[in-house]
MARMI-892329 format. One record per atom (N, C-alpha, C, CB): residue number from 1; residue in one letter; z, x, y. Coordinates in Angstrom, 3 decimals. Atoms other than C-alpha are relative to their C-alpha. Glycine has a CB too. Layout:
<pt num="NUM" residu="A" zz="Z" xx="X" yy="Y"/>
...
***
This chain:
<pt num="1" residu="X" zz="-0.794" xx="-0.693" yy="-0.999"/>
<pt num="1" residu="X" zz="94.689" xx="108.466" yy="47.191"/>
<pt num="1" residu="X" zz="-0.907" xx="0.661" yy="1.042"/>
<pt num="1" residu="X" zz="0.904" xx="1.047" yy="-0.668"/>
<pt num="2" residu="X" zz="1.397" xx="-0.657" yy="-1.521"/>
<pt num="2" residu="X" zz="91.493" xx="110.195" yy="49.139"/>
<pt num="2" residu="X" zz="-0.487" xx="-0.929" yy="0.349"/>
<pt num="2" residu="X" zz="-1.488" xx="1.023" yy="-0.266"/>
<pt num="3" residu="X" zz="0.843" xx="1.176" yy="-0.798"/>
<pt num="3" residu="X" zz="90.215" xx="107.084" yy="49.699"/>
<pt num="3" residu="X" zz="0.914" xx="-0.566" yy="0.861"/>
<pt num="3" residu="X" zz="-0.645" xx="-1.208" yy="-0.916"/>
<pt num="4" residu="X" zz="-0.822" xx="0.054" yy="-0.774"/>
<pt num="4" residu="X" zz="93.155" xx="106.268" yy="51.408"/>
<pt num="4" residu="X" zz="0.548" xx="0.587" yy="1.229"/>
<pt num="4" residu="X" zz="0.473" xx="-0.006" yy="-0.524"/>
<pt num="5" residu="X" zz="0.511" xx="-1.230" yy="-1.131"/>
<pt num="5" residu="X" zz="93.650" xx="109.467" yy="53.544"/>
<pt num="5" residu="X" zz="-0.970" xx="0.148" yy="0.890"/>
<pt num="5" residu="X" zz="-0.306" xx="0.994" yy="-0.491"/>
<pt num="6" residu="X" zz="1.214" xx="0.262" yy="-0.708"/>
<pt num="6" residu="X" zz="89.898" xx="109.001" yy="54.586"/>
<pt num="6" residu="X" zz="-0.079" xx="-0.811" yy="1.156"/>
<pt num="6" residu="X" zz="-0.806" xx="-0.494" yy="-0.785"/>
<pt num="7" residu="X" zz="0.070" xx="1.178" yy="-0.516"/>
<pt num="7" residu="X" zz="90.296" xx="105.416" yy="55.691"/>
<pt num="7" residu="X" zz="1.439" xx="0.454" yy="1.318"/>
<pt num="7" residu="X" zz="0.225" xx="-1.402" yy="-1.391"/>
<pt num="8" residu="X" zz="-0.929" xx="-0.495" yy="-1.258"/>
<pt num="8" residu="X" zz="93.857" xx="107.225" yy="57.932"/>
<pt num="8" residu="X" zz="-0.756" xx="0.559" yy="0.588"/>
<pt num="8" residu="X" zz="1.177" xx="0.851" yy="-0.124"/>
<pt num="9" residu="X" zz="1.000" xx="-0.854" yy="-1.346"/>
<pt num="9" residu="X" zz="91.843" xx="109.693" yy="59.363"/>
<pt num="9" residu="X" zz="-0.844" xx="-0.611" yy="0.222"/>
<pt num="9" residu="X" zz="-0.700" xx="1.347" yy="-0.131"/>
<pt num="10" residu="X" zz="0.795" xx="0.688" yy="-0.534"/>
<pt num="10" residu="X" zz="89.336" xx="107.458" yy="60.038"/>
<pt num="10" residu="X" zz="0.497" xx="-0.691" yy="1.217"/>
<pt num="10" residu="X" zz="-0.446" xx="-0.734" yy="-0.875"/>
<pt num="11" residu="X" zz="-0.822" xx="0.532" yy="-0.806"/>
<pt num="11" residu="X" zz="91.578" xx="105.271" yy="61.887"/>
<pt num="11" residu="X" zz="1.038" xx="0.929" yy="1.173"/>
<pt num="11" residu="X" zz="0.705" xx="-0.730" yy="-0.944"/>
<pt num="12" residu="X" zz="-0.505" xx="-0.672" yy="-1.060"/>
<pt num="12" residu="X" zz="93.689" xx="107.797" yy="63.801"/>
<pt num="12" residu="X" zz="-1.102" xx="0.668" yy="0.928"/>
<pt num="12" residu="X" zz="0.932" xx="0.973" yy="-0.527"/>
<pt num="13" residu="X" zz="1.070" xx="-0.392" yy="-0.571"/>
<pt num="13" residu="X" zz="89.954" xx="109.360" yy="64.866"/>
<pt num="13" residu="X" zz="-0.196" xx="-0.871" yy="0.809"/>
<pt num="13" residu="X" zz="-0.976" xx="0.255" yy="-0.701"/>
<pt num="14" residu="X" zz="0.306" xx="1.112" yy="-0.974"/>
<pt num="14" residu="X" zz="89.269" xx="106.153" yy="66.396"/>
<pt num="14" residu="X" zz="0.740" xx="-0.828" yy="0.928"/>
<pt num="14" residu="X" zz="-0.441" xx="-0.768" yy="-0.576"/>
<pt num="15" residu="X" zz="-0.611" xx="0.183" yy="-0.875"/>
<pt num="15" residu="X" zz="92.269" xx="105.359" yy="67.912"/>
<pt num="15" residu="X" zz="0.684" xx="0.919" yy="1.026"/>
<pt num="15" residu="X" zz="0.554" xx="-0.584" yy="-0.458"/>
<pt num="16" residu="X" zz="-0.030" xx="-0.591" yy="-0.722"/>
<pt num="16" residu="X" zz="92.403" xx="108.487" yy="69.680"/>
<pt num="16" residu="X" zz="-1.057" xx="0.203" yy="0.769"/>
<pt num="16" residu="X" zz="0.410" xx="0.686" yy="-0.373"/>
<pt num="17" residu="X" zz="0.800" xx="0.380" yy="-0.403"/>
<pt num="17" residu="X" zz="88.892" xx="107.836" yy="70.655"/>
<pt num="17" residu="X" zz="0.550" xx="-0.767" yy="1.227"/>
<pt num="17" residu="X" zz="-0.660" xx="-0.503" yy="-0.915"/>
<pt num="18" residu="X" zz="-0.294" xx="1.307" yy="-0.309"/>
<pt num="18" residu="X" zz="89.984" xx="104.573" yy="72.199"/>
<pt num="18" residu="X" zz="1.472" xx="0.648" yy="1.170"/>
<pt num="18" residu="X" zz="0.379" xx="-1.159" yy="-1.690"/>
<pt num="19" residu="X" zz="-0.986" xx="-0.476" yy="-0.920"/>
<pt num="19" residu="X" zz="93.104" xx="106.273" yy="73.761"/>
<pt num="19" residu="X" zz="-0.255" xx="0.786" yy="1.169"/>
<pt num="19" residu="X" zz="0.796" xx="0.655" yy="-0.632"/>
<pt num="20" residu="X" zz="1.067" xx="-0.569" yy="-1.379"/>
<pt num="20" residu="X" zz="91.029" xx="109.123" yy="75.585"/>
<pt num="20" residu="X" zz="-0.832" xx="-0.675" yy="0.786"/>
<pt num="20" residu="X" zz="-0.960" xx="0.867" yy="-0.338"/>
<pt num="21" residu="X" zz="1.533" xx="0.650" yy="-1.195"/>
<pt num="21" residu="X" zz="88.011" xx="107.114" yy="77.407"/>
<pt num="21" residu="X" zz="0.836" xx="-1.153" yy="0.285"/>
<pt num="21" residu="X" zz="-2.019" xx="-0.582" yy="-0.821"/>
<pt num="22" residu="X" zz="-0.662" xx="1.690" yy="-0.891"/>
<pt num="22" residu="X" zz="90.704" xx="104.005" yy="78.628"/>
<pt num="22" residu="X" zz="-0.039" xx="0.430" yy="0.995"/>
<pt num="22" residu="X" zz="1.601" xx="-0.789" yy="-0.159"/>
<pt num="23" residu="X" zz="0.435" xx="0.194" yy="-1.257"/>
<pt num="23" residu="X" zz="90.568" xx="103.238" yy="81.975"/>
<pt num="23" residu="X" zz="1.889" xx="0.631" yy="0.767"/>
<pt num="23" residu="X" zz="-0.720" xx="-2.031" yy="0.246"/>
<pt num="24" residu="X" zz="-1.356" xx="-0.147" yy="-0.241"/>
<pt num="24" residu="X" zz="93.835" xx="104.979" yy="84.058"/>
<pt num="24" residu="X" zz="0.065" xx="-1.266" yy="1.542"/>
<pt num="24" residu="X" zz="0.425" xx="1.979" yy="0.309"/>
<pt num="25" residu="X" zz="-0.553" xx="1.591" yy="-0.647"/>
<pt num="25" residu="X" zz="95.218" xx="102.020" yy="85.957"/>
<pt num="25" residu="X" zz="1.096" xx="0.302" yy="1.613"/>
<pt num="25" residu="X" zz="1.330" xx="-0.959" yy="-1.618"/>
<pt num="26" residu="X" zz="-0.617" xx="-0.844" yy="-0.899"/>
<pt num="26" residu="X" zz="96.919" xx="103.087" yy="89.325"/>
<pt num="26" residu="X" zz="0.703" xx="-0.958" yy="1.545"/>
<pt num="26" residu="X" zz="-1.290" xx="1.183" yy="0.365"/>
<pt num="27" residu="X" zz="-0.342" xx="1.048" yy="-1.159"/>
<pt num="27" residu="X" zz="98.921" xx="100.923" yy="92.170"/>
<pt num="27" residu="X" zz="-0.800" xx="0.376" yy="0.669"/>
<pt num="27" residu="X" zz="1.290" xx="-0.124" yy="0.709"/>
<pt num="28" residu="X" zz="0.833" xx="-0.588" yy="-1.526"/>
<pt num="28" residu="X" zz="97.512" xx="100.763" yy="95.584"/>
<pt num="28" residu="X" zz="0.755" xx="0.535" yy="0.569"/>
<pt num="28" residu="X" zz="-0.600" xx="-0.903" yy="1.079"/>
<pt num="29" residu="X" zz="-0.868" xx="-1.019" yy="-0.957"/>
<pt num="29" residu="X" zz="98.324" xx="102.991" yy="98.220"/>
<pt num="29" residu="X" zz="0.978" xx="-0.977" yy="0.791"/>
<pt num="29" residu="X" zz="-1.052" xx="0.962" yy="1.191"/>
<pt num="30" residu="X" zz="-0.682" xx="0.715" yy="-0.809"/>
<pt num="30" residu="X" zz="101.150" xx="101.412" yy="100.598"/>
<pt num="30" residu="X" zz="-0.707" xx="0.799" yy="1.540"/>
<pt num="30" residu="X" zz="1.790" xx="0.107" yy="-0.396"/>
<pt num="31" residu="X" zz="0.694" xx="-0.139" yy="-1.130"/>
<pt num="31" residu="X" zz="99.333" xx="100.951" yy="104.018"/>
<pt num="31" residu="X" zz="1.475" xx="0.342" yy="1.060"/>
<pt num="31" residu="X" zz="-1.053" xx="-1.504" yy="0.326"/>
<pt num="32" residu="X" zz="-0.586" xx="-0.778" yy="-0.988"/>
<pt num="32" residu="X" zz="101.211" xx="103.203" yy="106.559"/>
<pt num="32" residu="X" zz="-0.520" xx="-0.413" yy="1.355"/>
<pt num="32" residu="X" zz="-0.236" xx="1.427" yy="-0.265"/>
<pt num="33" residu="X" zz="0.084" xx="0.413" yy="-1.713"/>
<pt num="33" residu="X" zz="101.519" xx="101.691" yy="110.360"/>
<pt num="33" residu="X" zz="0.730" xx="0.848" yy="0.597"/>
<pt num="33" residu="X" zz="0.546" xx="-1.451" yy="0.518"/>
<pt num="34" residu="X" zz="-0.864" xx="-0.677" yy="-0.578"/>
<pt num="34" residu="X" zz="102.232" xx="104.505" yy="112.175"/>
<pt num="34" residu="X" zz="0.235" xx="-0.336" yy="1.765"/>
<pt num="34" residu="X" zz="-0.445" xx="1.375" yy="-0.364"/>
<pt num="35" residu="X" zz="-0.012" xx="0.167" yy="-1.283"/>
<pt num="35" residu="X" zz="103.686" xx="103.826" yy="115.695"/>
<pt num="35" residu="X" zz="-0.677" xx="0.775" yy="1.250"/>
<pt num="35" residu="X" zz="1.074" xx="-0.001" yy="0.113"/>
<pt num="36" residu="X" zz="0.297" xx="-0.955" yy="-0.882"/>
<pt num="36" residu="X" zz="103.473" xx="106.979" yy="117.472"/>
<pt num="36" residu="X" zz="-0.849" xx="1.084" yy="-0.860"/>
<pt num="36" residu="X" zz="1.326" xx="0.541" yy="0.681"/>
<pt num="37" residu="X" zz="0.329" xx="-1.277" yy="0.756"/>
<pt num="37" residu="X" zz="101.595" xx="110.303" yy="116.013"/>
<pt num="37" residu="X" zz="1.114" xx="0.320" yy="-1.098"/>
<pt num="37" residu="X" zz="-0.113" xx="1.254" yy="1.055"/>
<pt num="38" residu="X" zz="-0.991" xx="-0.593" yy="0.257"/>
<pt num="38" residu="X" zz="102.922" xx="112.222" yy="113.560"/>
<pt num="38" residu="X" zz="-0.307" xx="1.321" yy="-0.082"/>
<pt num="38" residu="X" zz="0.560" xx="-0.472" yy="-0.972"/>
<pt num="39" residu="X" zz="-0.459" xx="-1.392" yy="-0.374"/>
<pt num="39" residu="X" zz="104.056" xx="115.912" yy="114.069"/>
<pt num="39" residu="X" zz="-0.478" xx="0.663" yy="-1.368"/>
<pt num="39" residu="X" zz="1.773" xx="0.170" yy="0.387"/>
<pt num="40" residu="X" zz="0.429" xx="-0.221" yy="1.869"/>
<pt num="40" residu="X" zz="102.292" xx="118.118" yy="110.805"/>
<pt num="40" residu="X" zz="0.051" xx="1.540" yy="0.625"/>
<pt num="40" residu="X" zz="-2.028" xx="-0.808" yy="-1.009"/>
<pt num="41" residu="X" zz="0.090" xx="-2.042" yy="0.218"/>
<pt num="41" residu="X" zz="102.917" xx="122.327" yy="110.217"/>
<pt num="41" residu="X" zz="-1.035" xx="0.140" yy="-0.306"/>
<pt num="41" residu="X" zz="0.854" xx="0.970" yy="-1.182"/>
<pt num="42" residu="X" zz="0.936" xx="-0.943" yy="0.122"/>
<pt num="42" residu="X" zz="100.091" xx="124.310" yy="110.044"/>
<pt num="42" residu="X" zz="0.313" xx="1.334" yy="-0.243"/>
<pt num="42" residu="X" zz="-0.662" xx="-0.032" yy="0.963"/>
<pt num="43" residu="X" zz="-0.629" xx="-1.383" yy="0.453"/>
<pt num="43" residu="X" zz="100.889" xx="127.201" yy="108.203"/>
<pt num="43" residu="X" zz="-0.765" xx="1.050" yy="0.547"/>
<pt num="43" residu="X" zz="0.052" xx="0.218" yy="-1.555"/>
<pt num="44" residu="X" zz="0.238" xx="-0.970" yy="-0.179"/>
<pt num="44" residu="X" zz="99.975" xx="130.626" yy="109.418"/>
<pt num="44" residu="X" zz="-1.031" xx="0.452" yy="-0.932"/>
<pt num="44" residu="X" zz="0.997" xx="0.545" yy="0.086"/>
<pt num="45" residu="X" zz="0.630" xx="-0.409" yy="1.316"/>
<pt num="45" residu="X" zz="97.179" xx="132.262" yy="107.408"/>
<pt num="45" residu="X" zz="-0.961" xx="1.227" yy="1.225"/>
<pt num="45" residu="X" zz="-1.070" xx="-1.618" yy="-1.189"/>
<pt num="46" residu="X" zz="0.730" xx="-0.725" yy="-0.399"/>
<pt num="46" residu="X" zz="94.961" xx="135.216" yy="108.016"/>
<pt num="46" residu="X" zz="-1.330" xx="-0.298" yy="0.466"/>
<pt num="46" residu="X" zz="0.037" xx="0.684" yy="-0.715"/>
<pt num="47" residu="X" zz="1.290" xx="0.128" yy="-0.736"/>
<pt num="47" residu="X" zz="91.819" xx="135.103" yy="110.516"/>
<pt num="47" residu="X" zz="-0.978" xx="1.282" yy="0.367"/>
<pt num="47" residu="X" zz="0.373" xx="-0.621" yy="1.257"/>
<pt num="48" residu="X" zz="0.708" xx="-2.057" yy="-0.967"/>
<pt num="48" residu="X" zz="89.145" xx="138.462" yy="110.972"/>
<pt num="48" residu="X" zz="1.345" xx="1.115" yy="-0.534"/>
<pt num="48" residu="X" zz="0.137" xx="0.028" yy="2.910"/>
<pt num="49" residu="X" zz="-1.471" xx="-1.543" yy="0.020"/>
<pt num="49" residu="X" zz="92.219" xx="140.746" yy="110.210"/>
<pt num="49" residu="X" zz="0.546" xx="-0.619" yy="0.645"/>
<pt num="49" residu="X" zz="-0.033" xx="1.770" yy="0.660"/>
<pt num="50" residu="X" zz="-1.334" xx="0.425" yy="-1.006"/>
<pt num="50" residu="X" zz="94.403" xx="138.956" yy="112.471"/>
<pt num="50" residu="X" zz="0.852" xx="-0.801" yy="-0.716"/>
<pt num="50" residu="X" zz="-0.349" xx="-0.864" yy="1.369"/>
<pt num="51" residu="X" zz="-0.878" xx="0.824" yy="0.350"/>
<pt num="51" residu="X" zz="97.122" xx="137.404" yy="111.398"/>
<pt num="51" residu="X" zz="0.650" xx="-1.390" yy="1.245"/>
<pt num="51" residu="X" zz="1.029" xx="1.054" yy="-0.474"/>
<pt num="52" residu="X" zz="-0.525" xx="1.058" yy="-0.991"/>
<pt num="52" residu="X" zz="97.533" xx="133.745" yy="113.306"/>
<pt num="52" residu="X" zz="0.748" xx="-0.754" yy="-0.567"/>
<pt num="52" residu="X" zz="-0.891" xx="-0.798" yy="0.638"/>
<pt num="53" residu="X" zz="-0.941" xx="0.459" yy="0.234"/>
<pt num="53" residu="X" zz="100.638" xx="132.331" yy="113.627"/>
<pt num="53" residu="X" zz="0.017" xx="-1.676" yy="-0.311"/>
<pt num="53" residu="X" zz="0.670" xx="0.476" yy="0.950"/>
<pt num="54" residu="X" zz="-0.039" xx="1.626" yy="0.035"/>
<pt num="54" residu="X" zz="101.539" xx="128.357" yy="112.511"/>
<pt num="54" residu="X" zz="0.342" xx="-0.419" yy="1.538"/>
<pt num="54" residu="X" zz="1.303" xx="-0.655" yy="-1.166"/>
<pt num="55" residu="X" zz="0.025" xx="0.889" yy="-1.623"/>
<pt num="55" residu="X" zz="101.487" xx="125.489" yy="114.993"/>
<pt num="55" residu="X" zz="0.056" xx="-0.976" yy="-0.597"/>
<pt num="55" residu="X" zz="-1.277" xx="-0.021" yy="1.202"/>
<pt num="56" residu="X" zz="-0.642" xx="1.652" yy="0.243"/>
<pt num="56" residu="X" zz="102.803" xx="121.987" yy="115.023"/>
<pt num="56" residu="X" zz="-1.469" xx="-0.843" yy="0.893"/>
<pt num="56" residu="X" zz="2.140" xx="-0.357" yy="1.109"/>
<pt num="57" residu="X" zz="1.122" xx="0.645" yy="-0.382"/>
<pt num="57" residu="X" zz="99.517" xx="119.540" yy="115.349"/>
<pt num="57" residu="X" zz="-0.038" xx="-1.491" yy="-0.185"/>
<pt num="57" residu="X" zz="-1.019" xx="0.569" yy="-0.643"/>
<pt num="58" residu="X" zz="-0.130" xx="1.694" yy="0.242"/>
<pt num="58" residu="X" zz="99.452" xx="115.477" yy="115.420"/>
<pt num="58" residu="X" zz="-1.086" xx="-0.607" yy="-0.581"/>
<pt num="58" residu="X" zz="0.172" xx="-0.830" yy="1.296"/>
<pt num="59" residu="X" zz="1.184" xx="0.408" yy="1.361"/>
<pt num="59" residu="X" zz="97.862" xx="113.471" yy="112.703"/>
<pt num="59" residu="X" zz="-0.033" xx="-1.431" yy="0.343"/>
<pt num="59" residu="X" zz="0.562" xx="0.279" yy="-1.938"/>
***
C-alpha cells in the first residue's frame, strides 16, 4: 500500500511538473486597418501640484 501511494505521488509530482513549464498557446492578434485616426481619452492626472485636465488625442 506505500509502495503504491509513492508511485501516486510520484506521478501526480510529475504531472504537475509537466502541467506548469507547457508552453501557453495564444491566437494571433486580428490586424486592425484603420481608415481614419482614432479619437483616445487621456485621463486627467496630477502635474507639479497642478491638476491637468483630460484631452481627446489621435492614435
Amino acid at each position: 500500500m506505500k509502495r503504491m501511494q509513492s508511485g501516486l505521488l510520484l506521478a501526480v509530482a510529475a504531472f504537475g511538473c509537466l502541467a506548469m513549464g507547457g508552453c501557453v498557446i495564444a491566437p494571433p492578434r486580428a490586424r486592425v486597418v484603420a481608415v481614419a485616426p482614432v479619437q483616445v481619452w487621456v485621463p486627467g492626472c496630477w502635474y507639479g501640484g497642478v491638476w491637468v485636465r483630460g484631452h481627446w488625442r489621435y492614435r
